[in-house]
N, C-alpha and C positions, 0 to 999 in steps of 0.2 A: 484436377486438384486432388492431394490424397484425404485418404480418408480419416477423420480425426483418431484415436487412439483412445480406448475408454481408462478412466481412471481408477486408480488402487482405492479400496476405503477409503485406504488413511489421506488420499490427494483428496478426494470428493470432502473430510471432511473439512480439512483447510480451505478449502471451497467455500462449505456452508460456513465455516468461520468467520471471511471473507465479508461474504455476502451480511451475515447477520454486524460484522463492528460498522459497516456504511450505512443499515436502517438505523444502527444506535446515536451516531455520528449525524444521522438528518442527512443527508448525502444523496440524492438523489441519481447516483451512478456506482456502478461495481472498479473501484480504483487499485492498481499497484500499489498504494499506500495501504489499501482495505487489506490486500494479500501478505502485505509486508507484516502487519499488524498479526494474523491470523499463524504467519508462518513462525514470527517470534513467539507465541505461545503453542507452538505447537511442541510435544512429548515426542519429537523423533529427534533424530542426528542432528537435521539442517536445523531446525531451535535451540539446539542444544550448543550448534556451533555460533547462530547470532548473537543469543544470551551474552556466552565465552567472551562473544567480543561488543558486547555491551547494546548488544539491537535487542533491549526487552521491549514488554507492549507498553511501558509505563512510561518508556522514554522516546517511543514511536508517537505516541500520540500527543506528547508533550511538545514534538517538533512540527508536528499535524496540527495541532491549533493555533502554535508559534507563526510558522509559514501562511496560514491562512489569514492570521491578523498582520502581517506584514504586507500582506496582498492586499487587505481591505484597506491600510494606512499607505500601501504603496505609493500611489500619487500625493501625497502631504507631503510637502515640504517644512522636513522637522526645524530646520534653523529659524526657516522664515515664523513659523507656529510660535516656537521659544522665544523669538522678539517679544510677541504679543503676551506669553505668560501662558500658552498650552504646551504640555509636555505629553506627546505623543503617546507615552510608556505609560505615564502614568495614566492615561487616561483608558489604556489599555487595562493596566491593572484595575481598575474602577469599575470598569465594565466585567471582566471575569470575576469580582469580588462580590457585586450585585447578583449576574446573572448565570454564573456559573462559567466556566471554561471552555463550554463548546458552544457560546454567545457567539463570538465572533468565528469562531467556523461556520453554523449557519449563516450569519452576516454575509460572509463572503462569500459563501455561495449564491444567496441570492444578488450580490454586488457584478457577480462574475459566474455567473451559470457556465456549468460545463457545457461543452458542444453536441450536438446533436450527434447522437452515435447508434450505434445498431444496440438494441434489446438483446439480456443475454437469453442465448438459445438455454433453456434447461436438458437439452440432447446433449449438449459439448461438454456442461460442466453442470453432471447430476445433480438433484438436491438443491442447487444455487437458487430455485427461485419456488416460493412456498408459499402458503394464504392466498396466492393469486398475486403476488407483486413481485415484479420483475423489476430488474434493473438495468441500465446500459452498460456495458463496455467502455470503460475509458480507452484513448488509444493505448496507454501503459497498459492496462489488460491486458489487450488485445497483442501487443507485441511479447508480454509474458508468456501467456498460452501459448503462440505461437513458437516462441522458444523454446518452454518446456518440450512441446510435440515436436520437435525441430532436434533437440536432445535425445529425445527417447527415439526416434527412428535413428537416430545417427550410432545409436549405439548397440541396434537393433533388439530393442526392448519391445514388449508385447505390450502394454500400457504406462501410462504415468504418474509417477509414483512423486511422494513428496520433495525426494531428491531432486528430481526433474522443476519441478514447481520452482524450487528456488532458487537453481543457476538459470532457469529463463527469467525470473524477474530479476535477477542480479546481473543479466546479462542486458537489461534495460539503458538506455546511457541520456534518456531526456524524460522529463516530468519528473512528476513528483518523486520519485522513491531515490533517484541519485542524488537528488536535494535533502532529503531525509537523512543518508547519509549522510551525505558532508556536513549536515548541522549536528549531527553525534559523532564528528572527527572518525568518522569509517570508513573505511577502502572495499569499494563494495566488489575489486578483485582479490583482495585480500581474504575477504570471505568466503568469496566463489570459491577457492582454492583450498582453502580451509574443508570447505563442506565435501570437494572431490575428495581429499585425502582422508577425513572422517569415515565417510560412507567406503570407498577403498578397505580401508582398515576393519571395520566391520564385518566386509563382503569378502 
């Protein structure tokens, strides 16, 4: 197996970014959605081309609590419910007006725990784990990273850098982050392409 590729500041901090939107979020795992979030605010090219195309963190998280309360209401059957006089939505708004927005994201998490995944190493991706609390890998992670280092050896680059970071999570094609997507009308090869010709143009 090769050897991992250590990362630019600037990747390490998207990293830490990363890491810290999943403890704020209650999220008991290091997710593609956490990365997506971190990489939309991130001050380099690839941020500056999701912005462009409308992937801020205001509207990342906004489809992260969306999809979460969908998943918690998943199994309800809304026609059958509106017979009786509950309106699913509304009862959604009800509950984020009470108890804030990210109610029914911890909801669902605890409704539907992520699966048992490997602890992130702090050796692979610096920084990511701090105070003593660690997080797991979601498989979106885990196929991100992997793509990024899959990218930067392909292009024979000495480490990885935030370019990297985000055509391997754009290069994801199940979980969370291509549903993120499509719930903000965005072609996450569109993008991918976008951020090659970006960083190109730069370089």
């Amino acid at each position: 197996m090769s050897e991992h590729l250590r990362m630019t500041r600037d990747a390490i901090a998207v990293a830490i970014g990363a890491y810290e939107h999943a403890l704020r979020l209650g999220h008991g795992y290091l997710g593609g959605e956490h990365f997506l979030l971190a990489l939309a605010a991130a001050d380099q090219p690839a941020g500056i081309v999701l912005r462009d195309h409308g992937v801020t963190p205001e509207r990342v998280e906004q489809e992260i609590a969306r999809q979460a309360g969908a998943a918690l209401f998943g199994d309800l059957d809304r026609d059958a419910l509106a017979v009786i006089g509950i309106d699913v939505d509304a009862v959604r708004a009800s509950v984020e007006a009470s108890f804030g927005p990210e109610a029914l994201t911890s909801a669902s998490q605890a409704v539907h725990p992520a699966p048992r995944e490997r602890r992130l190493d702090p050796r692979r991706v610096s920084g990511a784990s701090r105070d003593g609390v660690f997080l797991r890998h979601s498989p979106s992670a885990e196929q991100s990273v992997g793509n990024a280092q899959a990218t930067a050896r392909a292009r024979h680059d000495t480490s990885v850098t935030v370019e990297h970071l985000a055509l391997g999570l754009l290069a994801v094609t199940e979980g969370p982050v291509p549903a993120i997507l499509s719930g903000l009308g965005v072609s996450g090869p569109v993008v991918r392409s976008a951020i090659v010709d970006r960083y190109r143009q730069a370089g």
